[in-house]
N, CA, C and O of each residue as an XYZ file, in Angstrom:
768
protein
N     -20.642     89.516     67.543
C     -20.561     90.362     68.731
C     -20.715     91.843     68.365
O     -21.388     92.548     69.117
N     -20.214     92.312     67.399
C     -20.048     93.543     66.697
C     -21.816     93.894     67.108
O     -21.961     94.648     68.071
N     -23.104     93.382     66.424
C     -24.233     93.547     66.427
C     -24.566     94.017     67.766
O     -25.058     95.140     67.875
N     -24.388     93.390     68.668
C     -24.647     93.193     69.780
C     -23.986     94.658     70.534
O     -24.709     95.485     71.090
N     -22.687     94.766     70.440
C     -22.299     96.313     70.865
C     -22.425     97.463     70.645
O     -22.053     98.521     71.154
N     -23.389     96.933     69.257
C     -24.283     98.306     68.549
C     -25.175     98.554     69.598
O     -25.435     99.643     70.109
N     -25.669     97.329     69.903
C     -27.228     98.069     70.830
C     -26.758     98.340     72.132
O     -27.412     99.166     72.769
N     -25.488     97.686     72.827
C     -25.469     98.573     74.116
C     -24.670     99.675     74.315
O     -24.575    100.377     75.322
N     -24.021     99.771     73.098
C     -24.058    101.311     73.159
C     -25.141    102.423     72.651
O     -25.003    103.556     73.112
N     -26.201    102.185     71.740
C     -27.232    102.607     71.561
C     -27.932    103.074     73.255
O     -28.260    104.178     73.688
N     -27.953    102.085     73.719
C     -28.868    101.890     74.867
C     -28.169    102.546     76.045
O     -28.723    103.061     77.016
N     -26.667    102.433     75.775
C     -25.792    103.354     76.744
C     -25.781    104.945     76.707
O     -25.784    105.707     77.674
N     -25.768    105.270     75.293
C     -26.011    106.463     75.140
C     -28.019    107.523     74.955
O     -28.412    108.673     74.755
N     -28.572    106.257     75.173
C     -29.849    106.614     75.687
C     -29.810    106.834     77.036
O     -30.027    107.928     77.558
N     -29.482    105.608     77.735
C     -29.513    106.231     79.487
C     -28.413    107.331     80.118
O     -28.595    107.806     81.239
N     -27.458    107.629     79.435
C     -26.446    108.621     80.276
C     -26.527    110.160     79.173
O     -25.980    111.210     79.509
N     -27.229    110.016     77.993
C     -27.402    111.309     77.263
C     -28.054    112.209     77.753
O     -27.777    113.312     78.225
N     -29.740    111.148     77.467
C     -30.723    111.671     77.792
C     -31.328    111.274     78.691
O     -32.516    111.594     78.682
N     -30.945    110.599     79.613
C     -31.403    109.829     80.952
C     -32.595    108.934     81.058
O     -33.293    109.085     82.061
N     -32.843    108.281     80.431
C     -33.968    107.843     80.255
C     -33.760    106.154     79.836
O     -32.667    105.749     79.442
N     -34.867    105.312     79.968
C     -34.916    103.571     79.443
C     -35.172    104.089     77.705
O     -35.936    104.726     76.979
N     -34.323    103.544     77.709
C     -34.082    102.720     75.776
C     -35.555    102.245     75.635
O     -35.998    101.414     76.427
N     -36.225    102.697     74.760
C     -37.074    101.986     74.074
C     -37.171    101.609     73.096
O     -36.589    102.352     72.306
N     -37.813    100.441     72.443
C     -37.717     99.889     71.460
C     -37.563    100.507     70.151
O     -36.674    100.176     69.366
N     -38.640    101.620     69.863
C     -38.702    102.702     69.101
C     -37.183    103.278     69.036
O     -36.240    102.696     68.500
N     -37.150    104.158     69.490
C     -35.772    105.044     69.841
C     -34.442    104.108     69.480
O     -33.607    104.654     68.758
N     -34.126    102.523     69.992
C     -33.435    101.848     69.630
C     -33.597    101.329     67.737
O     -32.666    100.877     67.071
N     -34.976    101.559     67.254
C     -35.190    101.052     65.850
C     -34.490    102.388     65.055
O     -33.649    102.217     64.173
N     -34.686    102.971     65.239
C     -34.534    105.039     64.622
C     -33.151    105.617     64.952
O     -32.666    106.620     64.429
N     -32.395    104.588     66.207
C     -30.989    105.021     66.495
C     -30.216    104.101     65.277
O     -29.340    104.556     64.541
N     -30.589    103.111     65.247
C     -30.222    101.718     64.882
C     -30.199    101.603     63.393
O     -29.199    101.004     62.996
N     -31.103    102.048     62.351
C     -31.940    102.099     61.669
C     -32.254    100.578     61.198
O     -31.650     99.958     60.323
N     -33.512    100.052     62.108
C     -33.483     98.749     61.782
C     -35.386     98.738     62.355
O     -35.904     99.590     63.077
N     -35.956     97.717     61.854
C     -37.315     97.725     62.374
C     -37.578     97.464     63.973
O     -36.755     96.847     64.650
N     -38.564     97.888     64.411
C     -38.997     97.710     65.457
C     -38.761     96.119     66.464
O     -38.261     95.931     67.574
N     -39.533     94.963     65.211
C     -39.312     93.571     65.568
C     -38.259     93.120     65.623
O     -37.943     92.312     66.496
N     -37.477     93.528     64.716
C     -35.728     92.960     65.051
C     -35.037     93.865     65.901
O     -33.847     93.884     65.588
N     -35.284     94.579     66.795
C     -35.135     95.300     67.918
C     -35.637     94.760     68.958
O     -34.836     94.801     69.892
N     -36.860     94.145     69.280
C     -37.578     93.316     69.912
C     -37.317     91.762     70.244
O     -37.837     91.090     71.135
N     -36.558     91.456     69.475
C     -35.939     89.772     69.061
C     -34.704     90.153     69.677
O     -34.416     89.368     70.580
N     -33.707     91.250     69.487
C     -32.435     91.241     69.781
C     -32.575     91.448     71.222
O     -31.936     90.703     71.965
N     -33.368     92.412     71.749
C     -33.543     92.926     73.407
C     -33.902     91.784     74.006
O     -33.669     91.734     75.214
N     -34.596     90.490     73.312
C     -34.773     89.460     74.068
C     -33.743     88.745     74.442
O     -33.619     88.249     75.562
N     -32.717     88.625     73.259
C     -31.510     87.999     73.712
C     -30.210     88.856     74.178
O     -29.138     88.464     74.640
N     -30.560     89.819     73.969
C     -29.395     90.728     75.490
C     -29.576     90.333     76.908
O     -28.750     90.175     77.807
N     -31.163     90.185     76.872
C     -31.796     90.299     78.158
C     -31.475     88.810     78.559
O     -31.304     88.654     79.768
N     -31.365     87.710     77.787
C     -31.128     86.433     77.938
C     -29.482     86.221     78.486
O     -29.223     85.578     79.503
N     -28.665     86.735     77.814
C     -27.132     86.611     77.702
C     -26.835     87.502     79.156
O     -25.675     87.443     79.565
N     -27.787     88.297     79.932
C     -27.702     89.163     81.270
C     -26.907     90.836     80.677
O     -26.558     91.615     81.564
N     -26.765     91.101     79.710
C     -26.384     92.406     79.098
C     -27.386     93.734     79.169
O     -27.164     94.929     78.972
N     -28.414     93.106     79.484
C     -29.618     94.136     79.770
C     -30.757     93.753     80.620
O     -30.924     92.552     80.829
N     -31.651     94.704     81.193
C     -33.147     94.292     82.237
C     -33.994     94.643     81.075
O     -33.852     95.760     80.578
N     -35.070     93.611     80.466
C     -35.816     94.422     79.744
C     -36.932     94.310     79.851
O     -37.187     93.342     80.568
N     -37.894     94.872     79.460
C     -39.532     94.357     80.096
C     -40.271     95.256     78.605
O     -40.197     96.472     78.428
N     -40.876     94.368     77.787
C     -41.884     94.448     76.940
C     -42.572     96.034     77.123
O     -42.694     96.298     78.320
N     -43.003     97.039     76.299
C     -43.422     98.246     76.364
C     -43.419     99.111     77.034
O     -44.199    100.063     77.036
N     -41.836     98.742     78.241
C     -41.037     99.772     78.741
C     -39.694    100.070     78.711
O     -39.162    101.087     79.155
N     -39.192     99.169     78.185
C     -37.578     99.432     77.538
C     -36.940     98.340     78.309
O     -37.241     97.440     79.094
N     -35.744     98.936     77.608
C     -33.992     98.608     78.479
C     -33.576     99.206     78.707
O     -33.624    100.325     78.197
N     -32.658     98.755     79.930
C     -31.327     99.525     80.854
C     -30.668     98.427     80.680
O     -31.181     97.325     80.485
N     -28.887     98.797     80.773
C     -28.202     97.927     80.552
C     -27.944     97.547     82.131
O     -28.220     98.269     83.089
N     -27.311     96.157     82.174
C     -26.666     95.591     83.284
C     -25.447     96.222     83.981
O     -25.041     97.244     83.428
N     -24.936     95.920     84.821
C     -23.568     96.549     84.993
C     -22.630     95.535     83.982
O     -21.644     95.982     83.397
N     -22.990     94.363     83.877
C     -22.587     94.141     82.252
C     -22.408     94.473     81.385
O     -21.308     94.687     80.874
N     -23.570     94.636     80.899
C     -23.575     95.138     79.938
C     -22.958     96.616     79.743
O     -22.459     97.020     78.693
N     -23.089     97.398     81.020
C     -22.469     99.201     81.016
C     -20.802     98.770     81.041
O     -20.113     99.559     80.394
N     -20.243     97.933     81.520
C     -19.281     97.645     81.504
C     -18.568     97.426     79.808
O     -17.525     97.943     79.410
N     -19.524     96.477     78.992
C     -18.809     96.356     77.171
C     -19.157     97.987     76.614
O     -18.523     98.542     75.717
N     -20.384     98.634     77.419
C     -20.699     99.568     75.809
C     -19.524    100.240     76.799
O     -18.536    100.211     76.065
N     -19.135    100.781     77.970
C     -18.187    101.365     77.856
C     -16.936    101.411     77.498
O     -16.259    102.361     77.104
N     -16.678    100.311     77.666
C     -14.953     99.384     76.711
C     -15.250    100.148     75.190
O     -14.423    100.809     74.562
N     -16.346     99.928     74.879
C     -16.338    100.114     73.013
C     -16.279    101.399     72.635
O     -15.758    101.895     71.636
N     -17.067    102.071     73.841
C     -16.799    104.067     73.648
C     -15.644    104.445     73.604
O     -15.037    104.943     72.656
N     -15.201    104.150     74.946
C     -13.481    104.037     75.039
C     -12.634    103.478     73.662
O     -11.835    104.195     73.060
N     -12.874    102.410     73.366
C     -11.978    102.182     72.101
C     -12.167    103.686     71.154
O     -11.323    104.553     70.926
N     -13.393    103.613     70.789
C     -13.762    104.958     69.294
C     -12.713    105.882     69.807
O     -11.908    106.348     69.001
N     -12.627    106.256     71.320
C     -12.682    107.929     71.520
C     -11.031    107.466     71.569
O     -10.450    108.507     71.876
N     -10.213    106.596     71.440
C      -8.918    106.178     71.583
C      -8.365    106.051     69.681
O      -7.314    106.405     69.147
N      -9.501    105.455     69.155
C      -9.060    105.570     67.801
C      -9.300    107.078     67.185
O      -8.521    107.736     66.497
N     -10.186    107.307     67.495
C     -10.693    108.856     67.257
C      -9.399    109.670     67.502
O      -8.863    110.203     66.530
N      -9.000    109.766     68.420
C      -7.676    110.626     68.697
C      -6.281    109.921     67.863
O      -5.343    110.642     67.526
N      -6.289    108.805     67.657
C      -5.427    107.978     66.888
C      -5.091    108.857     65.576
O      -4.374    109.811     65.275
N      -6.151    107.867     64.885
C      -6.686    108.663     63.447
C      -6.480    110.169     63.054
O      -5.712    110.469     62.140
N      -7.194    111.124     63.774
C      -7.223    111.971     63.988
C      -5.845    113.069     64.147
O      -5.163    113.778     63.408
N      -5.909    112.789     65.282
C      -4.288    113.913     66.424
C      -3.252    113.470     65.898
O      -2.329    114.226     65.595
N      -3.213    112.232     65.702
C      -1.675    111.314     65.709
C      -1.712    111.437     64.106
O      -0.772    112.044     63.594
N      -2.559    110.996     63.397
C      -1.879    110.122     61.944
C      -2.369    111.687     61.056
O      -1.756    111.856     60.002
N      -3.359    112.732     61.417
C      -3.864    113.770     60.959
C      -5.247    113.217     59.721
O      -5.788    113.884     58.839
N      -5.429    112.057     60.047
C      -7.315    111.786     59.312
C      -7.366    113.378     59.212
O      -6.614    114.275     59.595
N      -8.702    113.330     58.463
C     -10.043    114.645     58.967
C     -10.870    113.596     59.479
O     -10.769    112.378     59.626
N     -11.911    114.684     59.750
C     -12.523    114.078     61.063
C     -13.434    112.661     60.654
O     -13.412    111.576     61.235
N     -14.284    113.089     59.379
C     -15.162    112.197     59.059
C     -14.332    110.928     59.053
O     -14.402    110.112     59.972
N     -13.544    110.780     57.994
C     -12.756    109.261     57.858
C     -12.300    108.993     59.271
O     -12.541    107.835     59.613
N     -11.756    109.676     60.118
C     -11.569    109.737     61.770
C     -12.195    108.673     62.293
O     -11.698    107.588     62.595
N     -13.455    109.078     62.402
C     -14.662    108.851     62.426
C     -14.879    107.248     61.852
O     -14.508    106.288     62.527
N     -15.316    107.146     60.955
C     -16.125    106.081     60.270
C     -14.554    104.716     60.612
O     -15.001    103.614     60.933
N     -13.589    104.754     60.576
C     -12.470    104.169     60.893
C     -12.591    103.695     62.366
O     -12.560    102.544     62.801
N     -12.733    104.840     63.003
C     -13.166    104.481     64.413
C     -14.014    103.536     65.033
O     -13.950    102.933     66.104
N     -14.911    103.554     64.000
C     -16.564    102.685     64.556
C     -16.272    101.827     64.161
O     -16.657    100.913     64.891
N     -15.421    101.256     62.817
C     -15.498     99.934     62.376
C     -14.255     99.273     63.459
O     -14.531     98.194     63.984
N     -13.335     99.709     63.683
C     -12.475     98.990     64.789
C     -12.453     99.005     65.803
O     -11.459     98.520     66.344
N     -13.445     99.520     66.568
C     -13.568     99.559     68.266
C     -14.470     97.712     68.232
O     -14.539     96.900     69.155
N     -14.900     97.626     67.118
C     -15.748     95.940     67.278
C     -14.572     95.559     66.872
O     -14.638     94.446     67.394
N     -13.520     95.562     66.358
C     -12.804     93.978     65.965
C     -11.432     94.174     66.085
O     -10.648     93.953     65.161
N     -11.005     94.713     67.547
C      -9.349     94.632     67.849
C      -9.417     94.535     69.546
O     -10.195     95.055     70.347
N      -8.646     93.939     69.667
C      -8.359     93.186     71.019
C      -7.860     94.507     71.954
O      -7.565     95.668     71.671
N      -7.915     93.761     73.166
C      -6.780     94.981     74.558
C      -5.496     94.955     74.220
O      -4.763     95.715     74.853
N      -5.006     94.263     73.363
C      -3.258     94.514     73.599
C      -3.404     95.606     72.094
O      -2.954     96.748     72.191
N      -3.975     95.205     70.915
C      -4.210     96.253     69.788
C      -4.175     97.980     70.209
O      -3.413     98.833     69.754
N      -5.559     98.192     71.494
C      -5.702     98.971     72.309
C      -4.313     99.684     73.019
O      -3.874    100.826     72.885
N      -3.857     98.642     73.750
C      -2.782     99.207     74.299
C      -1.855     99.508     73.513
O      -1.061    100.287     74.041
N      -1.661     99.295     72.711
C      -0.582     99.826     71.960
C      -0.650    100.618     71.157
O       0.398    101.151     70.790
N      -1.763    100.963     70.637
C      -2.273    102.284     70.176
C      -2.185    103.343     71.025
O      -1.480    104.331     70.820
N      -2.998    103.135     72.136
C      -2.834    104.184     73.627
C      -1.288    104.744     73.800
O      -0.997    105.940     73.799
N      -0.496    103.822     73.926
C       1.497    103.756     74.261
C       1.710    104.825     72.719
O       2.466    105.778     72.903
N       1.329    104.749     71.822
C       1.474    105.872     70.370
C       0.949    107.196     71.361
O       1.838    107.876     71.872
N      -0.280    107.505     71.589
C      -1.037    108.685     71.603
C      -0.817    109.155     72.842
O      -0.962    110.360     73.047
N      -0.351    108.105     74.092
C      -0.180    108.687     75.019
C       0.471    110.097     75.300
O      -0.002    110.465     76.375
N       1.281    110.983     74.855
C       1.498    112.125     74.819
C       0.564    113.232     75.104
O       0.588    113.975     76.085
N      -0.294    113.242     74.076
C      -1.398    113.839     73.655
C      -3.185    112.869     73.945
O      -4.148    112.660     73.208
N      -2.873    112.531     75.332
C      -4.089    111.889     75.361
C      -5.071    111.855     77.142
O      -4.760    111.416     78.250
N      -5.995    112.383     76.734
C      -6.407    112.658     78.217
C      -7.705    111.775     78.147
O      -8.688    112.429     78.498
N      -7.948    110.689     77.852
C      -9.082    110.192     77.573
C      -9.021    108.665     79.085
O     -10.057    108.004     79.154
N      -8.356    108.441     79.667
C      -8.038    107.421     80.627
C      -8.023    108.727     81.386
O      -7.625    109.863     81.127
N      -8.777    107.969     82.729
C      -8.361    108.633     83.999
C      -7.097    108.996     84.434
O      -6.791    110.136     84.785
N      -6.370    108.050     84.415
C      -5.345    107.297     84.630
C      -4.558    106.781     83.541
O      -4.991    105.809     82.921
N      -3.171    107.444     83.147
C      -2.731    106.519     81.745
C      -1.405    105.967     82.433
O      -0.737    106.667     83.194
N      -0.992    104.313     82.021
C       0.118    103.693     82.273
C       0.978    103.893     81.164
O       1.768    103.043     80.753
N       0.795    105.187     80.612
C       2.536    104.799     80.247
C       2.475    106.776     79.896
O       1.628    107.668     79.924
N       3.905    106.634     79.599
C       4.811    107.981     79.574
C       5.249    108.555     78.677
O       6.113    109.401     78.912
N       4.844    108.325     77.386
C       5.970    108.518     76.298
C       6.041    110.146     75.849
O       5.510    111.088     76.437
N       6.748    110.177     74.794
C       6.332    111.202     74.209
C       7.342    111.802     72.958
O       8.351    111.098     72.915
N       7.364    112.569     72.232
C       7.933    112.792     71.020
C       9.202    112.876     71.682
O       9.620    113.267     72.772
N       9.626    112.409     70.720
C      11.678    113.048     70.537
C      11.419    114.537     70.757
O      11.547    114.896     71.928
N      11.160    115.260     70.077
C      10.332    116.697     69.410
C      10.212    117.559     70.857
O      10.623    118.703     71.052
N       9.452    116.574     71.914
C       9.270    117.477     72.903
C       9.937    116.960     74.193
O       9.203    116.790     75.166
N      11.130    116.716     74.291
C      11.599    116.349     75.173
C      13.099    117.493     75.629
O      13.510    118.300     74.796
N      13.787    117.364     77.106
C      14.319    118.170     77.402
C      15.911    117.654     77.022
O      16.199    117.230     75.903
N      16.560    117.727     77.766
C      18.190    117.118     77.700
C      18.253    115.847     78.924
O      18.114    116.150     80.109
N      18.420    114.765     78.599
C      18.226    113.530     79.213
C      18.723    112.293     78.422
O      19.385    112.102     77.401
N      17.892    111.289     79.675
C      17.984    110.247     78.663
C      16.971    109.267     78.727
O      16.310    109.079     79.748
N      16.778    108.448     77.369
C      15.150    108.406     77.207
C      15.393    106.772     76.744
O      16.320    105.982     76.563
N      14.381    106.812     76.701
C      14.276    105.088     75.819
C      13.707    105.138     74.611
O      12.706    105.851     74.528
N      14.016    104.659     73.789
C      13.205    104.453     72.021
C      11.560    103.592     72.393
O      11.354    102.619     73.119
N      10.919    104.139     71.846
C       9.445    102.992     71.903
C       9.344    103.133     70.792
O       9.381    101.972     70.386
N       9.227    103.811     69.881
C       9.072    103.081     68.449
C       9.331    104.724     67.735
O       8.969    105.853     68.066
N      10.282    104.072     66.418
C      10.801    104.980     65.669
C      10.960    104.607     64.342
O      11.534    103.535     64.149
N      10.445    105.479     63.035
C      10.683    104.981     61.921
C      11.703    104.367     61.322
O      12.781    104.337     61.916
N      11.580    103.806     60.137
C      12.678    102.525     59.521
C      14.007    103.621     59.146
O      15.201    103.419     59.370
N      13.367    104.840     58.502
C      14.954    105.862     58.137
C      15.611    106.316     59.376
O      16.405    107.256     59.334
N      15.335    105.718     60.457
C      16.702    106.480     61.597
C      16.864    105.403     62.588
O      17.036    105.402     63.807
N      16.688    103.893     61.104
C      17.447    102.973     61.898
C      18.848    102.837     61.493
O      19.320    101.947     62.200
N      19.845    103.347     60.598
C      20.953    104.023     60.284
C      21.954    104.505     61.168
O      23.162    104.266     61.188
N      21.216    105.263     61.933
C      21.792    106.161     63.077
C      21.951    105.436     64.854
O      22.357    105.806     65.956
N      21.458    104.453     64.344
C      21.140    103.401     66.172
C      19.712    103.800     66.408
O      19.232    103.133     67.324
N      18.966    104.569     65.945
C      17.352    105.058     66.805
C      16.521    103.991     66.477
O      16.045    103.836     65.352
N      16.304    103.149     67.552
C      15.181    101.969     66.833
C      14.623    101.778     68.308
O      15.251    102.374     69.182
N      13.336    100.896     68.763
C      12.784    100.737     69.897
C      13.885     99.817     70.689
O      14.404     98.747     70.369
N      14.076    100.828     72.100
C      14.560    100.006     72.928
C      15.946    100.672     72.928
O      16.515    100.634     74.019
N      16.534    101.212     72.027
C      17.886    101.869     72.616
C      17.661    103.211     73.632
O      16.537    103.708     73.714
N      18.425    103.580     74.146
C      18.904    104.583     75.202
C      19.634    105.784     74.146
O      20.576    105.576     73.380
N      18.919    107.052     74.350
C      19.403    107.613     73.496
C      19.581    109.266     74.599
O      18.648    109.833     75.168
N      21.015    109.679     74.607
C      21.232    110.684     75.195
C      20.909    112.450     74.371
O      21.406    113.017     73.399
N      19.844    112.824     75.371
C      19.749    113.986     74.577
C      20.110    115.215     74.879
O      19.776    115.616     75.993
N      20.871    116.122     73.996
C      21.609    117.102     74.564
C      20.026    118.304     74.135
O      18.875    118.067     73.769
N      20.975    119.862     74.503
C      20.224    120.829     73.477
C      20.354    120.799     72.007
O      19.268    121.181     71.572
N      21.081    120.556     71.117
C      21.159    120.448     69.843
C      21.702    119.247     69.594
O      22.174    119.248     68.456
N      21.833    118.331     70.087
C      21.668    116.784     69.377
C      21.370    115.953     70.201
O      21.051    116.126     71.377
N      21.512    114.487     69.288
C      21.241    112.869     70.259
C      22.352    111.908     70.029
O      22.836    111.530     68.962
N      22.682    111.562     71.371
C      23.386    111.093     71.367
C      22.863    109.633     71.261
O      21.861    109.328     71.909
N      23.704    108.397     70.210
C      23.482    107.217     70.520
C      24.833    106.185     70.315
O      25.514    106.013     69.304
N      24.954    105.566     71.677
C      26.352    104.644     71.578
C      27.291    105.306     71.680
O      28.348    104.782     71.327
N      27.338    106.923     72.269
C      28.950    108.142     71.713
C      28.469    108.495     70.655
O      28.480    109.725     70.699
N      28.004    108.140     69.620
C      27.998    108.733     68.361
C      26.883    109.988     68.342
O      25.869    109.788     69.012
N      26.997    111.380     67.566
C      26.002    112.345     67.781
C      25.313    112.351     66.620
O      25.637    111.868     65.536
N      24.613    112.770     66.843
C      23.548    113.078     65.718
C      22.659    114.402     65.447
O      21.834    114.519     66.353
N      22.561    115.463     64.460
C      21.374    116.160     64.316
C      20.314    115.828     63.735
O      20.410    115.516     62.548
N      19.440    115.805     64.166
C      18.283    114.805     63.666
C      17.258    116.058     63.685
O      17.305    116.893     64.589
N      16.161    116.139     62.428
C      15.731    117.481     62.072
C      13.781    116.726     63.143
O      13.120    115.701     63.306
N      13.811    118.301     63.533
C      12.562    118.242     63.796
C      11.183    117.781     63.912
O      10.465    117.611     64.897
N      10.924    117.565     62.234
C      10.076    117.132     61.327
C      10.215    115.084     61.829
O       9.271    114.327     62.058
N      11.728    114.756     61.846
C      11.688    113.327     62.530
C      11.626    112.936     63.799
O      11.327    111.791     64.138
N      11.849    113.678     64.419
C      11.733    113.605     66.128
C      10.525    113.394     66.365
O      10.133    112.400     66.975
N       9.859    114.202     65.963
C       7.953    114.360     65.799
C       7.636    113.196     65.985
O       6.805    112.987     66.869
N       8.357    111.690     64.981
C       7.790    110.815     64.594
C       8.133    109.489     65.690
O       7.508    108.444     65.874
N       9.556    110.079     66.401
C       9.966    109.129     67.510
C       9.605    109.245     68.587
O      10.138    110.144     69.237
N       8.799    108.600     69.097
C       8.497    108.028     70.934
C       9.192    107.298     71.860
O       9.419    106.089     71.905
N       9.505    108.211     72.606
C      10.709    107.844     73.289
C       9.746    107.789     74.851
O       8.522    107.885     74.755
N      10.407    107.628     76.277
C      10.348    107.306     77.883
C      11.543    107.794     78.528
O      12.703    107.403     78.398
N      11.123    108.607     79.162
C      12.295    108.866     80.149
C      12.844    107.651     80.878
O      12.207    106.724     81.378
N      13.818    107.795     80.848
C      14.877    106.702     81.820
C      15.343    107.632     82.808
O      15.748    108.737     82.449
N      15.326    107.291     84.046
C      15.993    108.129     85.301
C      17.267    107.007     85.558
O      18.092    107.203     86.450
């Protein structure tokens, strides 16, 4: 399948870049692959309904097919910010990390990557969930979504209720100063 989402995103980013039908050419030189095995593959996109194609005028994808290459853009530009914003990659490894796992991780992989970055993430129209650092939160009370193994000691682990003042956290009654640098690392949800 991986092969296959090469070319409709190839072909996706031919029609919405530069507006224009994918041609065979342009798909061999995006692709770097010969002309004929560009020609063999467009036959069976066009077979599987992923693309319209017609011999020495190109492809356009299906609403099918616009439907996977956009899932797979979406994944990169979700790992991209992953990699990147969240874990601090540089860009290239960012990058090349990105492309190899937008082909081979599922929607729940997805979602739960998204539930990490959500803070810092404007890439969904629309994002279902809320989280956000320990780090940047006000005086409340929040929920744990995931927090490293050293401030499981203290009660901070996913899923507890943790009361937050101006200079500490409260968990169970018990207080805590918990430095900066670790808050950063905990994702917490407001609880009303």
């Amino acid at each position: 399948m991986e092969r296959v989402e090469e070319y409709l995103e190839a072909i996706y980013d031919i029609q919405e870049i530069e507006k224009r039908v994918a041609k065979t050419s342009d798909l061999a030189k995006k692709l770097n692959i010969k002309p004929s095995s560009v020609t063999e593959m467009l036959s069976k996109l066009s077979d599987r309904g992923y693309i319209e194609y017609q011999p020495y005028y190109g492809a356009t994808l299906t609403p099918k097919g616009e439907e996977v290459a956009k899932r797979i853009k979406k994944y990169y530009r979700i790992f991209i910010r992953f990699f990147r914003d969240f874990l601090g990659v540089d860009e290239e490894e960012a990058k090349k990390l990105s492309c190899e796992l937008e082909h081979h991780v599922s929607d729940e992989v997805v979602e739960k990557v998204c539930e990490l970055i959500s803070s810092e993430c404007d890439i969904c129209e629309e994002c279902n969930f809320k989280t956000m650092k320990l780090s940047d939160t006000k005086s409340g009370r929040y929920r744990v979504i995931i927090a490293p193994k050293g401030v499981e000691e203290m009660g901070i682990r996913p899923g507890k209720i943790l009361d937050v003042g101006k200079d500490y956290i409260d968990v169970e009654g018990e207080r805590f100063d918990v430095e900066e640098k670790i808050k950063s690392k905990i994702l917490v949800e407001r609880v009303d």
